[in-house]
SEKOLMI-113836 format. One record per residue (C-alpha): residue number from 1; residue in one letter; y, x, z. Coordinates in Angstrom, 1 decimal, m for minus. Each point is the difference from the previous one (the first is absolute). Layout:
  num  residuo       v       u       w
  NUM        A       Y       X       Z
...
REM end
This chain:
  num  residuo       v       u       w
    1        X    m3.7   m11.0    26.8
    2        X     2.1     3.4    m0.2
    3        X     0.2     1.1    m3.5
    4        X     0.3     3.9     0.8
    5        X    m1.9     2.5    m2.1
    6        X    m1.4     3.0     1.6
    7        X    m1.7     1.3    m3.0
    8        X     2.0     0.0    m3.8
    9        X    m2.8     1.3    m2.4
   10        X     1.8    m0.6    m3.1
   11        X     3.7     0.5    m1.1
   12        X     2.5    m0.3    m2.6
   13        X     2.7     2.5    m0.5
   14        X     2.6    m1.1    m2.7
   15        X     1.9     3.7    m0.9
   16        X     2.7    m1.6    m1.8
   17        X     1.6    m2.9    m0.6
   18        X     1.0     1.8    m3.3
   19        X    m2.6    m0.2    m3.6
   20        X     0.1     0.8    m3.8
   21        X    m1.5    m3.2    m1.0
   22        X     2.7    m3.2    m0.4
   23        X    m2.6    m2.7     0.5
   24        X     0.8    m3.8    m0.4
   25        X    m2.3    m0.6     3.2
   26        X     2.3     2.6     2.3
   27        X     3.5     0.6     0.9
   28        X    m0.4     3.7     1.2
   29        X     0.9     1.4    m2.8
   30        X     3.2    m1.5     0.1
   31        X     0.9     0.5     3.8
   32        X    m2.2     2.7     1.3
   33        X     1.6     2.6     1.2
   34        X    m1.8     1.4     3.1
   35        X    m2.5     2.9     0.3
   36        X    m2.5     0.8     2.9
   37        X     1.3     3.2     1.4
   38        X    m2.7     2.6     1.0
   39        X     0.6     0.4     3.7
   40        X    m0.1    m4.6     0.5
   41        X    m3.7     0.9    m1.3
   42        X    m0.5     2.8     2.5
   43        X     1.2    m2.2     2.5
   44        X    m3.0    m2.6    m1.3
   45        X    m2.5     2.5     0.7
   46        X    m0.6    m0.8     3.9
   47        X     0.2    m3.8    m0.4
   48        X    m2.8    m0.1    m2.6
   49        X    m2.0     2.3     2.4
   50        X     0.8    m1.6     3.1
   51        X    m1.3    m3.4    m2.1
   52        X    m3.0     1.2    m1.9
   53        X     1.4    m0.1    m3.8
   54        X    m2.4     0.7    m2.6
   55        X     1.6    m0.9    m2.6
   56        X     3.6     0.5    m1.7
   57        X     1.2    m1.8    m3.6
   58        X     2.3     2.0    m1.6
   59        X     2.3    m2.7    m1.7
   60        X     4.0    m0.9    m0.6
   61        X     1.8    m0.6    m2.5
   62        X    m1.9     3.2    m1.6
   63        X    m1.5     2.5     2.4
   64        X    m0.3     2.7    m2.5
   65        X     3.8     0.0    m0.8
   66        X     0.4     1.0     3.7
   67        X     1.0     3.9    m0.2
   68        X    m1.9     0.5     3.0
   69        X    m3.1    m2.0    m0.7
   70        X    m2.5     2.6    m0.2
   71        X     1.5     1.6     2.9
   72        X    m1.0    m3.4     2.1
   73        X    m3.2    m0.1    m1.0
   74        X    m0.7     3.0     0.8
   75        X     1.1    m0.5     3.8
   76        X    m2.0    m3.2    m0.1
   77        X    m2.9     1.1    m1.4
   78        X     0.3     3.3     2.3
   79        X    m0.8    m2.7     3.0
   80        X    m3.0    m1.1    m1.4
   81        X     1.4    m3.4    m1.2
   82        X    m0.9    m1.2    m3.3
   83        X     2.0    m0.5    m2.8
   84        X     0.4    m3.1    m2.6
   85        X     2.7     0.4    m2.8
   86        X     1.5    m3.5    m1.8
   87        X     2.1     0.8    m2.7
   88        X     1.7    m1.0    m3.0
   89        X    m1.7     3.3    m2.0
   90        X     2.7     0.4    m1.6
   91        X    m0.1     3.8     1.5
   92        X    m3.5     0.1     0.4
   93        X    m0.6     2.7    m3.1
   94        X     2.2     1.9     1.4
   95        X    m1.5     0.0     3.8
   96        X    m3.1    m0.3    m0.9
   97        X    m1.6     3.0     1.3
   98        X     1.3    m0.4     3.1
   99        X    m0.1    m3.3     0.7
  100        X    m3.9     0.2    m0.9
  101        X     0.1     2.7     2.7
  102        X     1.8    m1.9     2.2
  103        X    m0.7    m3.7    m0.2
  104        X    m3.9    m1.4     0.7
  105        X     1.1    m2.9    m2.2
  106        X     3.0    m0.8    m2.3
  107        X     0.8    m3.8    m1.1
  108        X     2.1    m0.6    m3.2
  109        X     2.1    m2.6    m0.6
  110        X    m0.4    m1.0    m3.6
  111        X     0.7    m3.2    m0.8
  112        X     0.0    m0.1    m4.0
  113        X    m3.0     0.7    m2.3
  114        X     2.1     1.0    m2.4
  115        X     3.3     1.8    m0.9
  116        X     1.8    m2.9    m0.5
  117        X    m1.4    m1.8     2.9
  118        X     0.6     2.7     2.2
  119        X     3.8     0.9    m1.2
  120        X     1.0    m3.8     0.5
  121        X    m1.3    m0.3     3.5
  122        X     0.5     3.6     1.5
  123        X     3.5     0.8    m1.9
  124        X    m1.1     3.3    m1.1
  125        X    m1.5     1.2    m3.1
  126        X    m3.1     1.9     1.6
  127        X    m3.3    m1.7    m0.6
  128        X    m1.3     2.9    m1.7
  129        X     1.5     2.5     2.4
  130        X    m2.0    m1.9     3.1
  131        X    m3.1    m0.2    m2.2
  132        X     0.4     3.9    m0.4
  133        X     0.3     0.6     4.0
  134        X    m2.8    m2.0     1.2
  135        X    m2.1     1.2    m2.6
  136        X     0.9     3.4     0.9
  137        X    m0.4    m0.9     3.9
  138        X    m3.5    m1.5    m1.0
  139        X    m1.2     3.2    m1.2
  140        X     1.2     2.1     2.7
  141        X    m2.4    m2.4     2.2
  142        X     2.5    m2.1     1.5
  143        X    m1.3    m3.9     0.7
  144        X     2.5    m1.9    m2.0
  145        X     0.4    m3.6    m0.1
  146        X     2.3    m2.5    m2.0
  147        X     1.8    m2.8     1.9
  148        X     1.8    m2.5    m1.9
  149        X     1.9    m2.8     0.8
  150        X     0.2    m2.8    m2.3
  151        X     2.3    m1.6    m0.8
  152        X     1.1    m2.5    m3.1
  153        X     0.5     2.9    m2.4
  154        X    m3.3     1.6    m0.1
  155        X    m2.9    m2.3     2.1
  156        X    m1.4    m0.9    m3.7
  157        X    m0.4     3.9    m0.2
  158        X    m2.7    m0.1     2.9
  159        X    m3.3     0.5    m2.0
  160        X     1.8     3.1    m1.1
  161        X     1.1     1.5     2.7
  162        X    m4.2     0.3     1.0
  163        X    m0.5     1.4    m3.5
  164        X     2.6     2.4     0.9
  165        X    m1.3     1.3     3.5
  166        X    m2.9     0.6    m2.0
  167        X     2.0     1.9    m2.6
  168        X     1.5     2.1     3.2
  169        X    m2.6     0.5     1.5
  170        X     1.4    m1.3     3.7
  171        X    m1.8    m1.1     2.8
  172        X     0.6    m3.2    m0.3
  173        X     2.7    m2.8    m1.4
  174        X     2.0    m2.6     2.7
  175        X     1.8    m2.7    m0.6
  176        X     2.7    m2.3     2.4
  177        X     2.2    m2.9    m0.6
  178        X     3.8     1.1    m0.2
  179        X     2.0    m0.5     2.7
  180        X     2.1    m2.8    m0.6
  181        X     0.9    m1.4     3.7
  182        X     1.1     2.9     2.2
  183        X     3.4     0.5     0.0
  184        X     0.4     3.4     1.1
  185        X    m2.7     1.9    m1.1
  186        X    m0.2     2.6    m2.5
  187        X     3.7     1.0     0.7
  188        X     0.8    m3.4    m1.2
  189        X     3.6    m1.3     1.2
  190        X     1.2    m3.3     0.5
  191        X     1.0    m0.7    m3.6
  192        X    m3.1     0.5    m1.5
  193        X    m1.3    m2.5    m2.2
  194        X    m3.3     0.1    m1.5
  195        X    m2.3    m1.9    m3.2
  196        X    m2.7     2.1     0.4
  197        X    m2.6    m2.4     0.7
  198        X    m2.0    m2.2    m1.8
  199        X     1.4    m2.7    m1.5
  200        X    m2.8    m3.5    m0.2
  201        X    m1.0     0.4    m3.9
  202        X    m0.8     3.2     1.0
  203        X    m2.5    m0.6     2.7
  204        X    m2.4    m2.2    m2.4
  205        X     0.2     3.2    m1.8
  206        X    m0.6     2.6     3.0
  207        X    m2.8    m2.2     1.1
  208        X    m1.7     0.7    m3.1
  209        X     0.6     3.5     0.0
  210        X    m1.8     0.1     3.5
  211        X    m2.8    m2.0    m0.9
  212        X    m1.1     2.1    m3.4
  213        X     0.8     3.5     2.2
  214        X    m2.5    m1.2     2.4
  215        X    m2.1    m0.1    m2.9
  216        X     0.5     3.2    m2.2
  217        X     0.9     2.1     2.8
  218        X    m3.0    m0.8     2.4
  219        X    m1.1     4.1     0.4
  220        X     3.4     0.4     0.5
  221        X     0.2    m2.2     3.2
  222        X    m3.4     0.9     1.2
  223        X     0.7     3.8    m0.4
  224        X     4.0    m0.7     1.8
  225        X     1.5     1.7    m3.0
  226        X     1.9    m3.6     0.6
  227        X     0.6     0.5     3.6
  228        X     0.3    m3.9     0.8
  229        X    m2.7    m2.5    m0.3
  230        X     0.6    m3.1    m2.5
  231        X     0.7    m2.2     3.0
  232        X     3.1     2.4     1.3
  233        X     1.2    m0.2    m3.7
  234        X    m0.7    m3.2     0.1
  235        X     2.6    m0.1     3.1
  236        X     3.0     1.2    m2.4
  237        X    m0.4    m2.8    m2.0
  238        X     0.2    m2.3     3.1
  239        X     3.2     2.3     1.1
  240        X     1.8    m0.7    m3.3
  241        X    m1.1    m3.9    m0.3
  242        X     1.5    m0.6     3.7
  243        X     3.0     2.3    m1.3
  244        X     0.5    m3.2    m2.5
  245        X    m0.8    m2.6     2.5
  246        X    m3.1    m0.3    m0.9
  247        X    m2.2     0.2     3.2
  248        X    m0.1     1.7     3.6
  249        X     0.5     3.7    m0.3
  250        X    m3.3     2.1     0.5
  251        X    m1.0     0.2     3.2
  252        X     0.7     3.3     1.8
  253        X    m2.0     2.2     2.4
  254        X     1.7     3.3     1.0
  255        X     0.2     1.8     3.4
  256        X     1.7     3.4    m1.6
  257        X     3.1     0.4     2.5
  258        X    m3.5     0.1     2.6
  259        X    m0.2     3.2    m1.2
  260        X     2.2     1.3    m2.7
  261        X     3.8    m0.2    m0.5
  262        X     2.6     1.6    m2.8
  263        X     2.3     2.2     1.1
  264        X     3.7     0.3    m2.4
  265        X     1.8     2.5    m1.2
  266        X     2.5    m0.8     2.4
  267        X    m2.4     0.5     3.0
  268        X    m0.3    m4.1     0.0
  269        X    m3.7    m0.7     1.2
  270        X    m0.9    m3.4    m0.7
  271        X    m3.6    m1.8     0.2
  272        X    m0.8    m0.3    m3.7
  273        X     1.7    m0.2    m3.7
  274        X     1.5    m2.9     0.2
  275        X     1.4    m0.8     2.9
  276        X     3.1     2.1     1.7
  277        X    m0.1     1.9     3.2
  278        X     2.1     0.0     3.0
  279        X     3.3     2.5    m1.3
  280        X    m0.1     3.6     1.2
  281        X     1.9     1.1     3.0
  282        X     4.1     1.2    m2.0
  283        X    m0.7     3.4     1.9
  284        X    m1.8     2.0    m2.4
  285        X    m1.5     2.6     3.0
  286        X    m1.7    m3.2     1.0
  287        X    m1.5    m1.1    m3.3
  288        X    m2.9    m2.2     1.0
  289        X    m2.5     2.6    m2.2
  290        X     0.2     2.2     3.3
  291        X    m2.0    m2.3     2.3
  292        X    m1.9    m1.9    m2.4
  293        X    m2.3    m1.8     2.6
  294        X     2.9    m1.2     1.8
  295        X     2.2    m1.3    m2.8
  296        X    m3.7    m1.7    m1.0
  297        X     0.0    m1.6     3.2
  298        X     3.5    m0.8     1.2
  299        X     0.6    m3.6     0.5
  300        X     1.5    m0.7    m3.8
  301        X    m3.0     1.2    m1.3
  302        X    m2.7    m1.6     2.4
  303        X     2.1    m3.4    m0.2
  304        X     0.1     0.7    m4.2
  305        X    m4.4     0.5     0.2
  306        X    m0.4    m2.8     2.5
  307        X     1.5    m2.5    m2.8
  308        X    m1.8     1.5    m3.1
  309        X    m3.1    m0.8     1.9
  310        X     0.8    m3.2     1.1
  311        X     0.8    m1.1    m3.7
  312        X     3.2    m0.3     0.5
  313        X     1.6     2.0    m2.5
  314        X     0.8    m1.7    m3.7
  315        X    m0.3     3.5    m1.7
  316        X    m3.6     0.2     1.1
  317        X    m1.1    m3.7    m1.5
  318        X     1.5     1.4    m3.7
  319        X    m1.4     3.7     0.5
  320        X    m1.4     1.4    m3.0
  321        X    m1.6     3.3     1.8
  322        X    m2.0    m0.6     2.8
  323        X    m1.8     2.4     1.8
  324        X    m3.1    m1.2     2.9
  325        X    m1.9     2.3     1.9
  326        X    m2.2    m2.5     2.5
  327        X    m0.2     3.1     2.4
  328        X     3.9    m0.5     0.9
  329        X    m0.1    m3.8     0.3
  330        X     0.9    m1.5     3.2
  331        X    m3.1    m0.9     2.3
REM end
């Protein structure tokens, strides 16, 4: 079956390879160099109206360290598209009125409860600085959430990251397995080496954790101020346990390249997070961001969807963010 897309109702535009946060889980800090220019955006405009976008996430690196960020919402949002931020916060206070004006919802990345906690895993010392800015976006009426990843340095801190969407006062609180399996993601080069995940003592220990949240925090799922149900957490401990050879990973149901894909700094359009896109044509006046729906459905790319739905892909059977919409699966 032909795996073109004719409609693409949600996108992801990285800005920048470039962030202030020097995060144990990311190597874009350390190699990012490249910025979204202004006029590749422009050129975005009539491929996301030729395909029906709705939707556009903001996201890098660190969007808001783009000099020109507000400047691309703007033309985004000037085309009736909406507009999700996912950020590190750590320039959130200072945005904050604009990207409240700008941005229908704004995700944070915030993945210690404490300062401690936060410092060790995100490199900076800013965990009251983010709590400042999302506070101060909360106010201004933005919808802020929390996403954390966790991670062996702060998954025992889990019943406190609930207390502290409370303490926030955000929309709601996420939570996702680090990434331990995909080689090239997150700016990652060949040479990175990671311990980030669970180690066996500690998934007696997580399990336990689990089973009292489901317990103490039962408003908090039936409300979604925890955005996933016990059984998807439950899935993270299955992630981590197959990570140690424990078991089969969890079982994965996505269809997003069906009808999203990320978009690089660089131009580079690829079908999701995690797994790499066909490279950009080396004349720049031919960047692929100029005739979206084409570079969507040149060969590479069908041939690239035509595997991730037949299975076929090993980043897919580890993938810790999945995304299904049964509207876009194959009849």
């Amino acid at each position: 079956m032909p795996a073109h897309l004719t409609r693409l109702p949600l996108a992801t535009l990285y800005l920048t390879e470039r962030c202030n946060s020097r995060c144990v889980t990311c190597d874009y800090w350390r190699h990012g160099r490249v910025d979204i220019s202004l006029a590749t955006v422009e050129g975005l405009l009539p491929g996301f109206e030729e395909l029906g976008t709705e939707v556009v996430v903001l996201s890098g690196g660190e969007p808001l360290i783009h000099p020109e960020w507000s400047s691309i919402a703007e033309l985004l949002h000037g085309r009736g598209i909406e507009l999700w931020l996912l950020t590190s916060g750590l320039s959130l206070a200072k945005h904050a009125a604009r990207a409240a004006r700008d941005f229908k919802n704004i995700t944070v990345s915030l993945d210690g409860a404490d300062p401690e906690t936060y410092a060790a895993i995100r490199g900076v010392d800013a965990f009251d600085k983010v709590c400042e800015g999302i506070r101060r976006a909360s106010s201004l009426g933005s919808a802020v959430s929390l996403r954390v990843t966790l991670q062996r340095a702060n998954y025992r801190q889990l019943p406190r990251f609930v207390a502290l969407a409370r303490e926030l006062k955000v929309l709601k609180v996420s939570f996702l397995a680090v990434d331990v399996a995909s080689p090239h993601a997150f700016g990652r080069n060949e040479n990175f080496v990671s311990d980030l995940a669970l180690g066996a003592p500690d998934l007696i220990l997580f399990e336990d954790i689990l089973r009292q949240l489901e317990v103490d925090e039962a408003d908090a799922f039936a409300t979604s101020l925890i955005a996933e149900s016990p059984a998807k957490l439950r899935r993270i401990l299955q992630y981590f346990a197959a990570v140690q050879g424990g078991g089969p990973y969890p079982q994965v149901r996505c269809n997003a390249p069906e009808f999203s894909a990320v978009i690089g700094a660089s131009g580079q359009v690829q079908p999701c997070f995690f797994i790499t896109g066909p490279a950009p044509p080396p004349v720049s006046h031919a960047a692929p961001q100029h005739d979206l729906k084409s570079v969507l459905n040149s060969e590479p790319m069908t041939s690239l969807r035509s595997s991730i739905r037949a299975g076929a892909r090993r980043e897919c059977k580890t993938c810790v963010c999945t995304l299904y919409r049964p509207e876009f699966s194959p009849a």
